[in-house]
VEXDREN-2710 file (C-alpha; in Angstrom, 1 decimal):
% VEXDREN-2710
k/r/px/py/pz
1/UNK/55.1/-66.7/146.3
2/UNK/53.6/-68.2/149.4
3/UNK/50.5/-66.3/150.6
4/UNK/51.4/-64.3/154.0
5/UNK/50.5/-65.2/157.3
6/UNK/49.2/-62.7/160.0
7/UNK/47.4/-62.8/163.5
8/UNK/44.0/-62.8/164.4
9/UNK/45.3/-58.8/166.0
10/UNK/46.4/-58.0/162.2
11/UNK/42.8/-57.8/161.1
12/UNK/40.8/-54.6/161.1
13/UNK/38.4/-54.7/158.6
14/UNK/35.4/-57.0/158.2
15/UNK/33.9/-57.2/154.9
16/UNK/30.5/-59.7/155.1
17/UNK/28.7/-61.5/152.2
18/UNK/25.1/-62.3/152.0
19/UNK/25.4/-64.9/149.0
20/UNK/28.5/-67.2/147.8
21/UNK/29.1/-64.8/144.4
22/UNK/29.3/-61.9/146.0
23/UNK/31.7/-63.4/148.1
24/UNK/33.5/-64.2/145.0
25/UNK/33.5/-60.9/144.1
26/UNK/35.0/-59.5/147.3
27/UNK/37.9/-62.1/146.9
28/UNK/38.4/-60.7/143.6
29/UNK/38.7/-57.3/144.9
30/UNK/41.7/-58.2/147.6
31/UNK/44.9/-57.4/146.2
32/UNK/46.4/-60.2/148.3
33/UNK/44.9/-63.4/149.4
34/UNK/46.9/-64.9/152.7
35/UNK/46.6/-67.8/154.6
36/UNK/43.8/-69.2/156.6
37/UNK/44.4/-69.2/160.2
38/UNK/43.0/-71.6/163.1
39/UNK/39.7/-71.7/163.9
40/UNK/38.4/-70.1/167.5
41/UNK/36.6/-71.5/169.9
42/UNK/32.8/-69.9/169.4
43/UNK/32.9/-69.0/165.8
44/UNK/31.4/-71.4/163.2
45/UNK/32.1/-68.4/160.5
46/UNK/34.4/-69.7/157.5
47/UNK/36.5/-66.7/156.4
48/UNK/38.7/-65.6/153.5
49/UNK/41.9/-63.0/155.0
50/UNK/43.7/-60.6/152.6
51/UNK/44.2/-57.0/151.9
52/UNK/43.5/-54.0/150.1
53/UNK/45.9/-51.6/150.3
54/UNK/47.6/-52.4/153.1
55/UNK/44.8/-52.8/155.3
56/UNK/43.8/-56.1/156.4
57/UNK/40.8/-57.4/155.9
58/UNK/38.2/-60.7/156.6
59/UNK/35.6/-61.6/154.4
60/UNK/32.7/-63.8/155.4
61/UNK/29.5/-65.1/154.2
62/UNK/26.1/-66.1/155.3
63/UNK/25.9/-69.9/155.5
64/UNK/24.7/-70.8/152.4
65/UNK/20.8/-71.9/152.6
66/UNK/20.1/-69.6/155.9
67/UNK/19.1/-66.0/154.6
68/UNK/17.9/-63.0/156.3
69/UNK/19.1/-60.4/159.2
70/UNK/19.3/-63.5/162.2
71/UNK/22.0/-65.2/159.8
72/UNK/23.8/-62.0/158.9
73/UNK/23.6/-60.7/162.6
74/UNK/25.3/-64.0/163.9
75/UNK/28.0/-64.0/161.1
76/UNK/28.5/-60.0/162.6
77/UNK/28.5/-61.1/166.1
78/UNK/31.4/-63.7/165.4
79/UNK/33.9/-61.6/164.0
80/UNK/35.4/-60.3/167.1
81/UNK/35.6/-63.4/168.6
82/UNK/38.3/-64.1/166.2
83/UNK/39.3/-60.9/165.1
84/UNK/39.8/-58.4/168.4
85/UNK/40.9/-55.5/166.1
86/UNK/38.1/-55.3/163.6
87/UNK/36.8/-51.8/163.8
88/UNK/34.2/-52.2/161.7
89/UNK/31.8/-54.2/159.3
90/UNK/31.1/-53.4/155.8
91/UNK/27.5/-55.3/154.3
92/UNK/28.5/-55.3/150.5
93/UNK/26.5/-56.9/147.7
94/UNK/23.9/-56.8/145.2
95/UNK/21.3/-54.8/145.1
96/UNK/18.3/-53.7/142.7
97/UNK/18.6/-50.4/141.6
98/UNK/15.7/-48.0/141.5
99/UNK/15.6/-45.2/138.9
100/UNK/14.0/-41.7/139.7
101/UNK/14.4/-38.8/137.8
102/UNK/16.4/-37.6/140.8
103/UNK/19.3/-40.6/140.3
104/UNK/20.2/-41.9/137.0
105/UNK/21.1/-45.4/138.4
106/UNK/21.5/-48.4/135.9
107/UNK/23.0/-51.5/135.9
108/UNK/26.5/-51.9/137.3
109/UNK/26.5/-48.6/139.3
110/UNK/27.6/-48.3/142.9
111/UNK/25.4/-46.7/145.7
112/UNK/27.0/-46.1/148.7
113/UNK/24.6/-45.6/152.2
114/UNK/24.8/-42.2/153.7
115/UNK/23.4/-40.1/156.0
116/UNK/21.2/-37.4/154.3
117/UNK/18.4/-35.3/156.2
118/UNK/16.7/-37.3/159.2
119/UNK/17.8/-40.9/157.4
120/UNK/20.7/-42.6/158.9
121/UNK/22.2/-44.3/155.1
122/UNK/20.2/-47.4/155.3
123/UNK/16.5/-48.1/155.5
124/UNK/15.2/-50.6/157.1
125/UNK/11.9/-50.9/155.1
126/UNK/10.1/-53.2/157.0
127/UNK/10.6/-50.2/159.6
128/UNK/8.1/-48.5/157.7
129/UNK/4.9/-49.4/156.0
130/UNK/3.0/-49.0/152.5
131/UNK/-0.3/-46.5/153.7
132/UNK/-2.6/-44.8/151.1
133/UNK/-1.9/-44.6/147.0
134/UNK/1.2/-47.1/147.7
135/UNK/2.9/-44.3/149.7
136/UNK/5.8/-45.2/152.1
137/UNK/5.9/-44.1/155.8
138/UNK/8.9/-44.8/157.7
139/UNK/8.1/-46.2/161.3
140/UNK/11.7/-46.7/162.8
141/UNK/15.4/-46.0/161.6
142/UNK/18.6/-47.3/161.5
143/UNK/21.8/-45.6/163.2
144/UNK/24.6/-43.9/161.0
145/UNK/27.8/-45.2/159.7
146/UNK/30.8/-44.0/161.8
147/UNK/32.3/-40.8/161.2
148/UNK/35.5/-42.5/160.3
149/UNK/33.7/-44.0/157.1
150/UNK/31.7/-40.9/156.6
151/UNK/34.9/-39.1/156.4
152/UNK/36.3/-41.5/153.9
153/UNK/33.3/-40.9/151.5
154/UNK/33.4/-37.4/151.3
155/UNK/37.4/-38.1/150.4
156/UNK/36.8/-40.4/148.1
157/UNK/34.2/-38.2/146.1
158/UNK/36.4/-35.6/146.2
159/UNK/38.8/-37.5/144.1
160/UNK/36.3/-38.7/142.2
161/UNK/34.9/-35.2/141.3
162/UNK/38.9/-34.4/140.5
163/UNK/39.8/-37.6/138.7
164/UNK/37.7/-39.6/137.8
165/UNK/36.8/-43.5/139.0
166/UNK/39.5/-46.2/139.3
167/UNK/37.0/-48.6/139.0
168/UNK/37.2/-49.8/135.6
169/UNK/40.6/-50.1/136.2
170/UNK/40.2/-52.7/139.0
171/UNK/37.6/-54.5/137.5
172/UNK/40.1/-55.1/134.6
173/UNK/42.7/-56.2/137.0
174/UNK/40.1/-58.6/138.9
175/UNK/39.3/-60.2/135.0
176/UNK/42.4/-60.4/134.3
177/UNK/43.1/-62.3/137.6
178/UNK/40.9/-64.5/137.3
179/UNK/39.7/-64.8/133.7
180/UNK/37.0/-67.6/134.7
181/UNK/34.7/-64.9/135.7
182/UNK/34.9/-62.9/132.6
183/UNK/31.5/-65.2/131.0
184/UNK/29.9/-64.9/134.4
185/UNK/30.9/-61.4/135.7
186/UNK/31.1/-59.1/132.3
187/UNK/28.8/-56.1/132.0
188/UNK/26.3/-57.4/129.6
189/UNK/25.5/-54.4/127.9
190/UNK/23.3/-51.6/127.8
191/UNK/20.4/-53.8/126.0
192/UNK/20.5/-55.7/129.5
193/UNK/20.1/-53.3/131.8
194/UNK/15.9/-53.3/133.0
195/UNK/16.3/-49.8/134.5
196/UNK/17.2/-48.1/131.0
197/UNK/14.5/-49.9/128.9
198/UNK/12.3/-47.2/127.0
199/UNK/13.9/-44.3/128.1
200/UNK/16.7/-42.8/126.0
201/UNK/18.9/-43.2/129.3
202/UNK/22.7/-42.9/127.5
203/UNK/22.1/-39.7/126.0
204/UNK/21.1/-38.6/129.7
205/UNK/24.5/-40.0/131.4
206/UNK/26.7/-38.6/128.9
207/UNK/25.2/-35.2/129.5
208/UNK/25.9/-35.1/133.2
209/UNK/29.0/-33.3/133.4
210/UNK/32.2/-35.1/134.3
211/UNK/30.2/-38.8/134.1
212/UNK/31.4/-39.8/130.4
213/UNK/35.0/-40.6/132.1
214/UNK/34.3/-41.8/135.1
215/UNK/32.8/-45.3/134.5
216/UNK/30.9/-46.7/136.9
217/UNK/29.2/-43.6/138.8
218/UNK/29.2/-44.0/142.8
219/UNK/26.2/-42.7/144.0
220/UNK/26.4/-41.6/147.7
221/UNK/22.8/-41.6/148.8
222/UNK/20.5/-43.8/150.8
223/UNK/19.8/-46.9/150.6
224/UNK/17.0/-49.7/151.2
225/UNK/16.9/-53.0/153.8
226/UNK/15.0/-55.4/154.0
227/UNK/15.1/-59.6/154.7
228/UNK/13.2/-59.9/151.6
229/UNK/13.2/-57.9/148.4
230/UNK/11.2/-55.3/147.0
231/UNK/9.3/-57.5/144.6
232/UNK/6.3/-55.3/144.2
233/UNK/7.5/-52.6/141.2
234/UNK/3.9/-50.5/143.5
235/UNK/5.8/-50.6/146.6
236/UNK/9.0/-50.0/145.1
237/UNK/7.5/-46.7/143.6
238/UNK/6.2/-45.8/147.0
239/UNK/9.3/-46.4/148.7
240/UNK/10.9/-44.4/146.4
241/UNK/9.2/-41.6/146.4
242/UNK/9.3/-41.0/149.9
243/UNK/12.7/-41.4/150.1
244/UNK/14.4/-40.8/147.1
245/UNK/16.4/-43.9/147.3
246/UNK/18.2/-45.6/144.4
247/UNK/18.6/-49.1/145.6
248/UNK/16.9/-51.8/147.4
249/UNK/19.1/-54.6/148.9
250/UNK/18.6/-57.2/151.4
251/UNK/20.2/-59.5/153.0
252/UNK/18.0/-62.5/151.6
END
C-alpha cells in the first residue's frame, strides 16, 4: 500500500529529536509513515510525517553535528512555517535516570515532565546553581506544559492505574516492524542497568503494588534540562536532592 498523502494543514502534532536514534525510535513509534511533502520557503528542517492514532504528526531532528537549546529552538521555530496547525511540540529522548529512594527509576523507564509544587515539569538546571555541600538552588524556571497535555496525563495514568501499560506491547510491534533494531534497541537486561547495581532493586519493584504487570513504569514527575549533561555523579546528587527529580536530559 502506498503511503498517504496529506497537507501541510493536516498536521498537528510536532514531535522533535535531539539525536538521529532517537529519531529512529520515534519513526518506530508511528503507526503509519506517509509521504514527504514539499519543502517551504524558510525552513531548512528535514521531517518525517505519519500518525499515531489518528492524529497526525511531524517528527524532526537537530541537524546532526549542531547540539544544544540554539539548534533545538531553531528546529521549534520552523515548524509552523510549514505546518500552520501544529498545536504543540513534544521534546522526546534519552535521558539519564537518577535513582532516590523517593523514585525507583531504572533503565528503560519513562518519566514524563509535570508540574508539581512551584516547578513548572522541566528544569532548566543551568537556571540554578551548585552552592554549599553540592546543594542545588534553583535561580529561574521554566513555564508549564499546556493544560491540554496536563489533562492527557492524568488520563493516561488513570488507565494505567486500571490496566496496566501498553507499552510492551508497542515496543513488540515496533521489533517486529522493523526487526533490524532488535540487536541495537533490546533491553539488555537487568545486569546492564547502572542505576540497579548493589542494591537489591527487583525485589523492590515487584513489591510496589500493581508494578509487576505493568512493564515499563511511567513516572510523572519532574524533570532536568540542561545543554550539557549532568556528568558530575556530586552535582547530580545535589540536584536531586533539591528537587526530587528522576531524570536528567538535555538536548546535547
Amino acid at each position: 500500500m502506498s503511503p498517504k498523502t496529506l497537507k501541510h494543514s493536516d498536521y498537528t502534532i510536532g514531535w522533535i529529536c535531539a539525536l538521529p536514534k532517537e529519531m529512529t525510535a520515534a519513526i518506530a513509534m508511528l503507526d503509519e509513515r506517509h509521504e514527504s511533502l514539499p519543502a517551504v520557503s524558510g525552513d531548512d528542517n528535514d521531517y518525517q510525517l505519519g500518525e499515531i492514532n489518528g492524529l497526525n504528526i511531524v517528527v524532526a531532528c537537530l541537524p546532526i553535528g549542531e547540539l544544544g537549546p540554539p539548534s533545538a529552538a531553531k528546529v521549534a521555530t520552523r515548524i509552523p512555517f510549514s505546518f500552520p496547525n501544529v498545536k504543540f511540540g513534544l521534546m522526546v529522548g534519552i535521558g539519564g535516570g537518577a535513582p532516590s529512594t523517593t523514585h525507583d527509576v531504572r533503565l528503560g523507564d519513562i518519566v514524563v515532565g509535570i508540574p508539581m509544587d512551584t516547578y513548572g515539569g522541566v528544569i532548566q538546571y543551568d537556571f540554578g546553581k551548585t552552592v554549599q555541600e553540592g546543594k542545588f538552588k534553583r535561580t529561574s524556571m521554566l513555564n508549564s506544559p499546556p493544560d491540554n497535555l496536563l489533562a492527557a496525563v492524568a488520563r493516561l495514568k488513570a488507565r494505567h492505574d486500571l490496566d496496566g501499560s501498553n507499552v510492551p506491547k508497542y515496543l513488540d510491534e515496533a521489533l517486529s516492524k522493523f526487526p533490524r533494531l532488535k540487536s541495537t534497541s533490546s533491553h539488555p537486561g537487568l545486569e546492564a542497568d547502572g542505576t540497579s547495581k548493589g542494591t537489591d532493586k527487583e525485589a523492590v519493584r515487584a513489591q510496589t503494588p500493581g508494578q509487576e504487570s505493568s512493564g515499563q513504569p511511567a513516572h510523572q514527575t519532574w524533570t532536568m534540562s540542561n545543554s550539557n549533561n549532568a556528568r558530575g555523579t556530586f552535582v547530580q546528587g545535589g540536584v536531586n536532592a533539591a528537587t526530587g527529580d528522576v531524570n536528567f536530559g538535555s538536548v546535547s
